[in-house]
C-alpha positions as CSV (number, residue, x, y, z in Angstrom):
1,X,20.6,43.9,134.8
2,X,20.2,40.2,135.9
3,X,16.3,39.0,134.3
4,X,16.0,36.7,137.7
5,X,16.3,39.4,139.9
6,X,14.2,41.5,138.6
7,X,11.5,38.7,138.6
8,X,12.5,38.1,142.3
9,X,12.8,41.3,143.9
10,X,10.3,43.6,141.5
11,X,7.0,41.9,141.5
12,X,4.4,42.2,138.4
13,X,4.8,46.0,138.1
14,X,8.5,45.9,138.3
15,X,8.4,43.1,136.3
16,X,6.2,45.4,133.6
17,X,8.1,48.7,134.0
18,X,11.4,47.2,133.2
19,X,9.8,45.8,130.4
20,X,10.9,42.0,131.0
21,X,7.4,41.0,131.1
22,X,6.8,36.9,129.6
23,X,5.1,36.5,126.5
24,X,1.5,36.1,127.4
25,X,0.1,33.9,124.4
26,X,-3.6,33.9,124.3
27,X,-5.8,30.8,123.8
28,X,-6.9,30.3,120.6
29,X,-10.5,31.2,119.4
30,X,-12.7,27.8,118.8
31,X,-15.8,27.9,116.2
32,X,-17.1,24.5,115.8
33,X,-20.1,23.4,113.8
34,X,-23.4,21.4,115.3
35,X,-25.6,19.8,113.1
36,X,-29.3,18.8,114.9
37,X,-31.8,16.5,113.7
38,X,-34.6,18.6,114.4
39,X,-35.7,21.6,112.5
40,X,-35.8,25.0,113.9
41,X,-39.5,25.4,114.7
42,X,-39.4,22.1,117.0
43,X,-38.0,24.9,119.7
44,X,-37.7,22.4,122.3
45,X,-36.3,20.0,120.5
46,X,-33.8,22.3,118.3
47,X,-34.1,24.3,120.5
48,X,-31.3,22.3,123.4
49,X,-29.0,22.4,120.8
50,X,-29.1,26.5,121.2
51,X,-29.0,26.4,124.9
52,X,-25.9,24.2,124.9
53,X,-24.0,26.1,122.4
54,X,-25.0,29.7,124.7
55,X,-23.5,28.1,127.7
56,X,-20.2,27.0,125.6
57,X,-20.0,30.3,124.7
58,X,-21.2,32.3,128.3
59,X,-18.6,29.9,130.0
60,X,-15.5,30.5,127.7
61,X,-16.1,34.1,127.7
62,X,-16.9,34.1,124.0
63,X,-13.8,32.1,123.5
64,X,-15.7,28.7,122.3
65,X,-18.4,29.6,119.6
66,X,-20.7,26.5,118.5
67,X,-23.2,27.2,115.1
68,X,-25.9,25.5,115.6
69,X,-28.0,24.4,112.3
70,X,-31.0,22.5,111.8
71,X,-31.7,19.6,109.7
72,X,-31.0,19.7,106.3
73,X,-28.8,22.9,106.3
74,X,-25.8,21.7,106.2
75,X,-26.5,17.5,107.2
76,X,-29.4,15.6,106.2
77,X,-31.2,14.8,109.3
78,X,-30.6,11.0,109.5
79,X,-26.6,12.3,108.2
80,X,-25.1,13.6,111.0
81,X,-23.6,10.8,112.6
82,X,-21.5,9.9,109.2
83,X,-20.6,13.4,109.1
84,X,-19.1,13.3,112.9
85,X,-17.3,9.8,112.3
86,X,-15.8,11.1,109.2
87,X,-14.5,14.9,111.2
88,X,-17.0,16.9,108.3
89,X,-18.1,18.3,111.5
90,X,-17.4,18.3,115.4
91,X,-21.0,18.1,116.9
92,X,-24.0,16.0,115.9
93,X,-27.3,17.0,118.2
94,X,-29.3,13.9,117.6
95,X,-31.0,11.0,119.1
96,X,-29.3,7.5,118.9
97,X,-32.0,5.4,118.0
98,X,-32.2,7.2,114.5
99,X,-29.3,5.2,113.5
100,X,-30.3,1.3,114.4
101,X,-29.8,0.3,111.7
102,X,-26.3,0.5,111.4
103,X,-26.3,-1.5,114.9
104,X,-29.2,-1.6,117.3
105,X,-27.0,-1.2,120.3
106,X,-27.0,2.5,118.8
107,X,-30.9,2.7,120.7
108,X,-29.9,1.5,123.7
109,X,-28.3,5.1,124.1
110,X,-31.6,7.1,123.5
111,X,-34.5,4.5,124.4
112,X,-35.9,1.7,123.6
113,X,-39.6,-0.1,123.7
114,X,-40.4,-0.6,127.3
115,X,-37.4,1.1,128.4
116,X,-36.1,3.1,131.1
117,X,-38.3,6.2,132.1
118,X,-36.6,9.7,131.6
119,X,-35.3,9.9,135.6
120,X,-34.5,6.4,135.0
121,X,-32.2,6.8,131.9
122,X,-30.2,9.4,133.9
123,X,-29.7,7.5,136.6
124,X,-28.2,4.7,134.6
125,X,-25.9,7.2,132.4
126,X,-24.6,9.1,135.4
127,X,-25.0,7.1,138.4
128,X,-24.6,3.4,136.8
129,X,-22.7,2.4,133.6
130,X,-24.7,3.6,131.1
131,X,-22.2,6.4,130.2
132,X,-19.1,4.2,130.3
133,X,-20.8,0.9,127.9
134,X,-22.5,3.5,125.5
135,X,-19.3,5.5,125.1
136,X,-17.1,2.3,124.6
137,X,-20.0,1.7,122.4
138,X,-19.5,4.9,120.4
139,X,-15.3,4.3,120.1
140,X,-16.1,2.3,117.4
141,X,-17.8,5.4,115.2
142,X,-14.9,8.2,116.6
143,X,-17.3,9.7,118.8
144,X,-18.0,10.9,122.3
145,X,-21.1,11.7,123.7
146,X,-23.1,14.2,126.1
147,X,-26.7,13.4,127.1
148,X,-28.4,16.8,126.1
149,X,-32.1,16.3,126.6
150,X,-34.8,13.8,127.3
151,X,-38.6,14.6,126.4
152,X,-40.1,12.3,129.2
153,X,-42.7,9.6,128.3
154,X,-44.5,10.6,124.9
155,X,-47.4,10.0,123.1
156,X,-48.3,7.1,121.2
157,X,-49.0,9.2,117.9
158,X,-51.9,10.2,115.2
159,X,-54.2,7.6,113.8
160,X,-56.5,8.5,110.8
161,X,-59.0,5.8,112.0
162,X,-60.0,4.2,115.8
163,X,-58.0,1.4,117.3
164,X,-60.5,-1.5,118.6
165,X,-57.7,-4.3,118.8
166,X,-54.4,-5.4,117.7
167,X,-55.8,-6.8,114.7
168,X,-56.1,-2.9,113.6
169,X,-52.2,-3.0,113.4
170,X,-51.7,-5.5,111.0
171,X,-51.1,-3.2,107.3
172,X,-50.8,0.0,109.3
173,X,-48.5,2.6,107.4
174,X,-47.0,4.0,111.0
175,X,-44.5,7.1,111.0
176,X,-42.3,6.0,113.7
177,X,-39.0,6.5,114.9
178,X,-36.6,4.3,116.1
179,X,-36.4,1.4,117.1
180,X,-40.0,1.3,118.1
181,X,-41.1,0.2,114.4
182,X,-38.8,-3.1,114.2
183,X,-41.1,-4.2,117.8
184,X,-44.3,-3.5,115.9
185,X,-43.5,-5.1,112.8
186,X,-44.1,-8.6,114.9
187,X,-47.9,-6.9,114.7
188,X,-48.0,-7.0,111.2
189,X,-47.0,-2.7,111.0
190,X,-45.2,-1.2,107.8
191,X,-43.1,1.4,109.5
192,X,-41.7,4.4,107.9
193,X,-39.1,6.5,109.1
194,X,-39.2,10.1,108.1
195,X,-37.8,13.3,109.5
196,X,-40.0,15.7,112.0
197,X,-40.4,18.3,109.0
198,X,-42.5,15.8,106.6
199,X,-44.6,14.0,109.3
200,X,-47.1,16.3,108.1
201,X,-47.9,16.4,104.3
202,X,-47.0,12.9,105.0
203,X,-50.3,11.9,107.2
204,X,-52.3,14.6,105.3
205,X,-51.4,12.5,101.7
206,X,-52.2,9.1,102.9
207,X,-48.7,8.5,102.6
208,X,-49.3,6.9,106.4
209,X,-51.8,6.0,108.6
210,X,-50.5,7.5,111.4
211,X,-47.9,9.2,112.8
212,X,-46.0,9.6,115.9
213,X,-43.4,12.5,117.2
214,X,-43.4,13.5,120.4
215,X,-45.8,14.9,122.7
216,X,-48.6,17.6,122.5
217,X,-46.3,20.9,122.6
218,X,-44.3,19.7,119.5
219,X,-47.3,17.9,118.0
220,X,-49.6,21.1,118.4
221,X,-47.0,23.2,116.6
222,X,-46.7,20.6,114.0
223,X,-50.2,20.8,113.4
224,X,-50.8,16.8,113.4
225,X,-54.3,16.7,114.5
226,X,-55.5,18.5,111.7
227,X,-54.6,15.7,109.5
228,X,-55.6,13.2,111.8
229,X,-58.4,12.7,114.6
230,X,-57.6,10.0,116.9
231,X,-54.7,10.5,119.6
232,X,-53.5,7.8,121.4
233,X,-51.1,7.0,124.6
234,X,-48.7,6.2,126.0
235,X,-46.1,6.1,123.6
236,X,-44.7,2.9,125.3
237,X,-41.6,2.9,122.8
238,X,-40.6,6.2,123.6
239,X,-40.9,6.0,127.8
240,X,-38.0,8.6,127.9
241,X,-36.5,9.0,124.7
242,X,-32.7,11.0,125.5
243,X,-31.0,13.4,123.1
244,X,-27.2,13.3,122.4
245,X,-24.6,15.6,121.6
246,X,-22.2,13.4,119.8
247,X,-18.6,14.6,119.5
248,X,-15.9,13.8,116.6
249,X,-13.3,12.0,119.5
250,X,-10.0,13.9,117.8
251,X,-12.1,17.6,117.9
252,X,-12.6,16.5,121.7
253,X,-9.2,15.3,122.7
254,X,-7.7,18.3,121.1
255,X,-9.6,20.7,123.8
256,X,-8.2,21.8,126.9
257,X,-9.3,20.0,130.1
258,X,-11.4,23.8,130.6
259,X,-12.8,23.3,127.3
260,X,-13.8,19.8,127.6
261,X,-15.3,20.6,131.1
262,X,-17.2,23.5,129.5
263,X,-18.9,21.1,126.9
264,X,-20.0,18.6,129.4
265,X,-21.0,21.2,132.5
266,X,-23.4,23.1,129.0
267,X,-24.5,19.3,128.0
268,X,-25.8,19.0,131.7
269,X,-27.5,21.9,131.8
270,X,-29.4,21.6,128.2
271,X,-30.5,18.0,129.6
272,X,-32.3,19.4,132.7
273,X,-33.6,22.1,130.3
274,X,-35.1,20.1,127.7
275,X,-37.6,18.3,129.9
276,X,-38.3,20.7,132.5
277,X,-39.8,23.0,129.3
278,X,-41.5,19.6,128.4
279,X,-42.7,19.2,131.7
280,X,-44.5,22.9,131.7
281,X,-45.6,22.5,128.1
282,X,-47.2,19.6,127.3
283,X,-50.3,20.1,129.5
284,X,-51.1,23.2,128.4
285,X,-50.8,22.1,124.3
286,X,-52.7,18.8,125.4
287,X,-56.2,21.1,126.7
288,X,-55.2,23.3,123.9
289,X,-55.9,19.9,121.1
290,X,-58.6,18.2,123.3
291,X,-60.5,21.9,123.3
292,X,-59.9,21.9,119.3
293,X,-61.2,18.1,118.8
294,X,-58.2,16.4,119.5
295,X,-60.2,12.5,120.3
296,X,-57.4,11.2,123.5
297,X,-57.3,7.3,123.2
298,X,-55.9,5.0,125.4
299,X,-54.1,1.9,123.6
300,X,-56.2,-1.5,123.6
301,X,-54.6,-3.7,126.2
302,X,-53.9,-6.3,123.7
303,X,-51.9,-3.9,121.4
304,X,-49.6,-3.2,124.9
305,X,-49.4,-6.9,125.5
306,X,-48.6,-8.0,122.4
307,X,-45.9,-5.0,121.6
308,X,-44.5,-5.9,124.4
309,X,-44.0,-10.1,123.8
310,X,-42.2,-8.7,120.8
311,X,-40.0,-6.6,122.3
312,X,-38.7,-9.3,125.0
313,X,-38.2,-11.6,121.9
314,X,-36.8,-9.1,119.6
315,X,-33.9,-8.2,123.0
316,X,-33.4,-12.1,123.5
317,X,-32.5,-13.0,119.6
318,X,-30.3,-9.1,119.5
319,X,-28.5,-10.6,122.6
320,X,-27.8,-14.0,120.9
321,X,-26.8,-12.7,117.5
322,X,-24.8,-9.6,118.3
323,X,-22.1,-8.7,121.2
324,X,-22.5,-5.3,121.5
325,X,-25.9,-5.1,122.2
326,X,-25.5,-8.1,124.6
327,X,-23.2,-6.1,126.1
328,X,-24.3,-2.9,127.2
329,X,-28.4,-4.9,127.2
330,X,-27.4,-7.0,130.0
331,X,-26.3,-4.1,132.3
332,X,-29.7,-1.5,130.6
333,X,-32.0,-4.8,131.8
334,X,-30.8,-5.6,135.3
335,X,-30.8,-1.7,136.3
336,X,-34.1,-1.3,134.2
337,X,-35.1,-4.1,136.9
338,X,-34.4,-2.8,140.0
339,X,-35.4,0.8,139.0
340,X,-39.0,-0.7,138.5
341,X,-38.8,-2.4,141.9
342,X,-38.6,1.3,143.3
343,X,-40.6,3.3,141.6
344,X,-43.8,0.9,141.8
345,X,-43.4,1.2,146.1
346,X,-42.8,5.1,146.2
347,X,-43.1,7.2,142.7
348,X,-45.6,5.1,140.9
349,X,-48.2,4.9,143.8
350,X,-47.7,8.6,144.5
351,X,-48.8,9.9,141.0
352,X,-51.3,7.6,140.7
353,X,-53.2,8.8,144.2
354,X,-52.4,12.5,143.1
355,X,-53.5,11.9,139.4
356,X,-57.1,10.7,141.0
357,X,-57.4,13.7,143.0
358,X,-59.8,16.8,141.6
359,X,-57.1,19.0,142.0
């Protein structure tokens, strides 16, 4: 019997019974490997990471499995980029500005001092050309990225003694990450850059003076203001730091277009997540370390002013002595710009009347 005309004139179930059915090849199980940062008890923070490899998985119908691992299990913390660049694994969960120093443009794609505000850092990735510049960017190190998180404005850190002036800087051991520690340097600071999981004995030693990670949820659960008494704000270098899944480019391009859509529709998601649980968080951890002697400290102006001379100089000499940051700088500073234009008429006047009210 002619195989077209059973396919004509049959259907699927003629097709079936006469047993001329086409090989049906099904697609390939996926297991990839994510490395984060941030260790497992930072449950925000890890905790994105396991939100975006549940929706791989929910979305692919089990087909796409991502193991998610904290810090040091099977990447050093600061490693995970190398790792990525070199295929040792497909996903690093990570923020950008960890890894300055192999070219500061890498901070432009998590935040910098004086920065764009977490709504603000979106809008630029999705809406202007943050995305495009930070990915042409990221060519250069075989990867591609997903924003997967942003913690909002933080806090400006522990301090083991009271801030009077900016002269209180100068010789300051200061846990801090990023790119925030190369601005305060010009203020006579020693930074020290050291993961989430040692902040702790760290600033109980006397190893630093003080120490900044996030915000009050994380920093309640780290137990910092046991070790230190003073807690100051805003954490002007960190004005919405963003979180990154960063992809090995060949593991991407060998997906399927459904597969690739997958990883960024699950990216999406973990990014709304991460804040919103921020969002709900923080102020119940912040009366939670004021009720247990937390002292809340607003920065001396001159400290603000200062940082923030050294920043605009530090931007000006970065976009003289090197084209990538240039690059992708001038675009970040004109839409940092007009973003500021409208938040100070509409969203910055709002929160300030409703922060006054005795609600």
């Amino acid at each position: 019997m002619d195989r077209r005309s059973i396919i004509k004139n049959a259907g699927i179930a003629g097709i079936l019974a006469a047993g001329a059915a086409p090989a049906v090849h099904a697609q390939a199980a996926i297991r990839w490997r994510l490395s984060s940062s941030f260790p497992k008890p930072l449950d925000t923070l890890y905790g994105s990471s396991e939100v975006f490899a549940k929706a791989v998985k929910s979305m692919s119908g089990g087909k796409f499995e991502i193991s998610t691992h904290a810090a040091g299990e099977i990447m050093p913390a600061f490693g995970n980029i190398d790792a990525v660049q070199q295929g040792s694994i497909e996903i690093a969960h990570t923020a950008a500005y960890y890894f300055f120093g192999k070219d500061p443009t890498f901070a432009l794609g998590c935040i910098i001092p004086f920065g764009l505000n977490s709504r603000q850092m979106t809008a630029w990735m999705y809406e202007g050309n943050g995305m495009k510049l930070m990915r042409e960017f990221y060519a250069k190190y075989n990867i591609i990225n997903f924003p997967c998180g942003n913690t909002g404005a933080q806090m400006g850190g522990w301090f083991r003694k009271e801030l009077k002036s900016v002269a209180d800087m100068k010789g300051l051991k200061f846990r801090i990450g990023g790119f925030g520690g190369k601005v305060l340097e010009a203020l006579g600071t020693i930074p020290q850059s050291i993961p989430g999981g040692d902040i702790y004995p760290a600033l109980e030693k006397g190893t630093v003076d003080a120490a900044e990670w996030v915000g009050p949820y994380d920093d309640l659960k780290l137990g910092l203001n046991k070790v230190a008494p003073y807690y100051y704000y805003p954490g002007f270098w960190e004005g919405g730091a963003q979180v990154d899944v960063m992809i090995n480019d060949k593991a991407f391009n060998s997906l399927s277009p459904e597969n690739k859509a997958i990883l960024e529709a699950a990216a999406a998601l973990a990014h709304g997540d991460m804040q919103a649980k921020y969002d709900a968080r923080n102020p119940v951890a912040l009366k939670q370390l004021v009720g247990s002697g937390a002292k809340l400290r607003e920065f001396p102006k001159d400290i603000m002013a200062e940082s923030f001379k050294s920043a605009t100089k530090l931007y000006d000499e970065l976009s003289s002595t090197n084209e990538n940051w240039k690059k992708i700088y001038a675009d970040y500073s004109k839409f940092r710009a007009d973003q500021n234009l409208w938040f100070r008429f509409a969203e910055a006047k709002y929160d300030d009347f409703m922060q006054a009210q005795k609600l």
